[in-house]
Phi, psi and omega in degrees: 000143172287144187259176204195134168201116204074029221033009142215160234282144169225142201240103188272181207212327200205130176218129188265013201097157157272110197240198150184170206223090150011075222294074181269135166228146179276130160228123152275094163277127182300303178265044173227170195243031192205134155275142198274099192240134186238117170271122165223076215030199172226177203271149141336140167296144197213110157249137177259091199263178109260136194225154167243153183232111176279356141193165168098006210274326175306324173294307209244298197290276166348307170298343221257348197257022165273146184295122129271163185279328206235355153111187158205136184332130165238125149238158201228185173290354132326311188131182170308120152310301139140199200269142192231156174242132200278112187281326153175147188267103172243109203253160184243120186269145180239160181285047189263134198272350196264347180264158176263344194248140182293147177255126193262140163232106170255136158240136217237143174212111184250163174204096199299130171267159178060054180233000000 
C-alpha cells in the first residue's frame, strides 16, 4: 500500500515509528538506599519519516507543515494512521538528470495529534 500525507503521496525510505519517552523524575532521599520514582504521564507519539518527493515538494509538501489543532492525515503501508502535526521539514535536493523537476530526499518529524 502506498503511503500519503495530506492526500498526497510519497515514497518513504526510512520510517521510524511511533515512538514516546515516558515523564519519569527520581527524587534521592539523602538517608535512603532506594530512589524514589514519580511517574507524570508522557509526551505525545513523535515519528520520524524519510521520504522522496519526485516533484512538487514547494507546491504539495511544504504548504502541509503550517500548524493546525486538527492535523492532516497520514496513511502508511499500515492503513489510516490518524491525523498528525508536521513539527518540522528537512529536505535534501538530490540529483537527477533524468527529471526536468527537482527531486527532494524530506525527513519529516511529526506529532500525532489526539494521543
Amino acid at each position: 500500500m502506498a503511503w500519503y500525507i495530506g492526500g498526497k503521496r510519497i515514497y518513504v525510505e526510512k520510517d521510524s515509528g511511533w515512538q514516546t519517552t515516558p515523564r519519569v523524575g527520581e527524587v534521592n532521599v539523602l538517608d535512603s538506599n532506594e530512589t524514589i520514582l514519580h511517574c507524570a504521564g508522557r509526551p505525545s507519539y513523535n515519528r520520524d519519516i524519510t521520504f522522496v518527493v519526485f516533484s512538487g515538494y514547494f507546491n504539495t509538501i511544504l504548504p502541509l507543515a503550517a500548524c493546525s489543532v486538527s492535523g492532516i492525515a497520514l496513511v502508511s503501508d499500515q492503513g489510516a494512521e490518524g491525523n498528525i502535526v508536521i513539527k518540522a521539514l528537512k529536505p535534501d535536493r538530490l540529483y537527477d538528470r533524468s527529471r526536468t523537476t527537482p527531486v527532494y530526499r524530506v525527513t519529516m518529524s511529526c506529532i500525532k495529534v489526539g494521543t
